[in-house]
ZAVOTI-354758 format. One line per 2 residues: number of its first residue (from 0); for each residue x, y, z of N, C-alpha, C. Coordinates in steps of 0.001 Angstrom, whole numbers. Example, Ala and Ser with C-alpha at 12.3 -4.5 7.8 and 13.67 -1.06 7.14 Angstrom:
2
0> 13190,-5690,7800,12300,-4500,7800,13200,-3300,7800 | 12850,-2250,7080,13670,-1060,7140,12900,30,7870
# end
This chain:
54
0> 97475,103977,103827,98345,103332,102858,97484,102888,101670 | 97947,103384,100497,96964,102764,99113,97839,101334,98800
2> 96749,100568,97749,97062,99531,97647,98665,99087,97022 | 98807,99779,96120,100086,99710,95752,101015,100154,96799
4> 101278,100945,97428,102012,100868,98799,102434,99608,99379 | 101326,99177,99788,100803,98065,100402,101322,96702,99605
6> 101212,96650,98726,101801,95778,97613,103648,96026,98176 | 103866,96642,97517,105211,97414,97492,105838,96455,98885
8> 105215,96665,100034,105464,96679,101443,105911,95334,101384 | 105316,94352,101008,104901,92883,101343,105582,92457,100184
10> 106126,92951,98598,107159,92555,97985,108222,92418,98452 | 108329,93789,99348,110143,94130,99667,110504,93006,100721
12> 109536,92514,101707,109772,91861,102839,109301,90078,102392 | 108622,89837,100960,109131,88571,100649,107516,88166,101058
14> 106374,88398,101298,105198,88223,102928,104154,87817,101728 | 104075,86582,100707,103387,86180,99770,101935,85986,100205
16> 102112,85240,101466,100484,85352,102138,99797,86747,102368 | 100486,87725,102877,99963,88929,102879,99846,90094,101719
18> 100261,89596,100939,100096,90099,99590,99216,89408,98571 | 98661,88253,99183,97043,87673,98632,96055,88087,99347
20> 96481,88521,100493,95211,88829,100933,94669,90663,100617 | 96118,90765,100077,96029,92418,99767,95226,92705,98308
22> 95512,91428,97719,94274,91098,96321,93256,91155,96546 | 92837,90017,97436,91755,89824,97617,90706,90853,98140
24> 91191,91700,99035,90813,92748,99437,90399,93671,98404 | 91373,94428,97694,91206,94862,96538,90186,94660,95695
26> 90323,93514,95380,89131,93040,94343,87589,93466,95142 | 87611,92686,96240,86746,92882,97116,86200,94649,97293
28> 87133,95292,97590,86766,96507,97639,86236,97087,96070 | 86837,97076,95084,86305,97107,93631,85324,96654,93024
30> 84501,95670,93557,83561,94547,93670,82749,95479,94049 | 82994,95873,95298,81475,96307,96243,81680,98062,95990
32> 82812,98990,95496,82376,100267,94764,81318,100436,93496 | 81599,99100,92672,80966,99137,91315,79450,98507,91481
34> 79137,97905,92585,78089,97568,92997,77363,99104,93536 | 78097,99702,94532,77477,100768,94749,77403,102030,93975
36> 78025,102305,93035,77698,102860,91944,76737,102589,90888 | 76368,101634,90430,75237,100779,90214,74018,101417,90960
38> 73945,100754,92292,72666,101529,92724,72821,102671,93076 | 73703,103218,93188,73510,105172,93026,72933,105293,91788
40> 72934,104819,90777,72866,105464,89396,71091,104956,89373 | 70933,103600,89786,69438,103281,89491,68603,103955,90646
42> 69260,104334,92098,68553,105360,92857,68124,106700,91813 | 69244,107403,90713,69332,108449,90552,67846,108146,89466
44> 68045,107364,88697,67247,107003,87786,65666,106902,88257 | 65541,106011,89332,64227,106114,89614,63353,107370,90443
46> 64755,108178,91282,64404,109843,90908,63836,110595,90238 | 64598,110652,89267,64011,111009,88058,62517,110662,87553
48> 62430,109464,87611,61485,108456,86871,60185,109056,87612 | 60362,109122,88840,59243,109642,89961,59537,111033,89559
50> 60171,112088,89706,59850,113248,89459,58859,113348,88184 | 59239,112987,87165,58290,113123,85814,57143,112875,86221
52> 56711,111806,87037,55290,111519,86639,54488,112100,88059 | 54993,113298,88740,54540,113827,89507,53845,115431,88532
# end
């Protein structure tokens, strides 16, 4: 189920507590992709950085 689904779900049935925690999650999950994209990119970078000076 994607988040908007999920949203959707917990509108129709009124479930306000479970539709904060469906934020929170969210954020949470968005939080810790952009974090790991981040260090993919400075992994990729210091790749690089080491290949050159080999």
């Amino acid at each position: 189920m994607d988040w908007e689904s999920a949203k959707n779900h917990c509108k129709a049935r009124n479930w306000d507590w479970s539709l904060d925690l469906i934020n929170k999650a969210q954020k949470e999950m968005e939080e810790l992709e952009d974090k790991v994209k981040k260090l993919e990119d400075q992994q990729k970078a210091q790749r690089l950085y080491n290949a050159c000076n080999y």
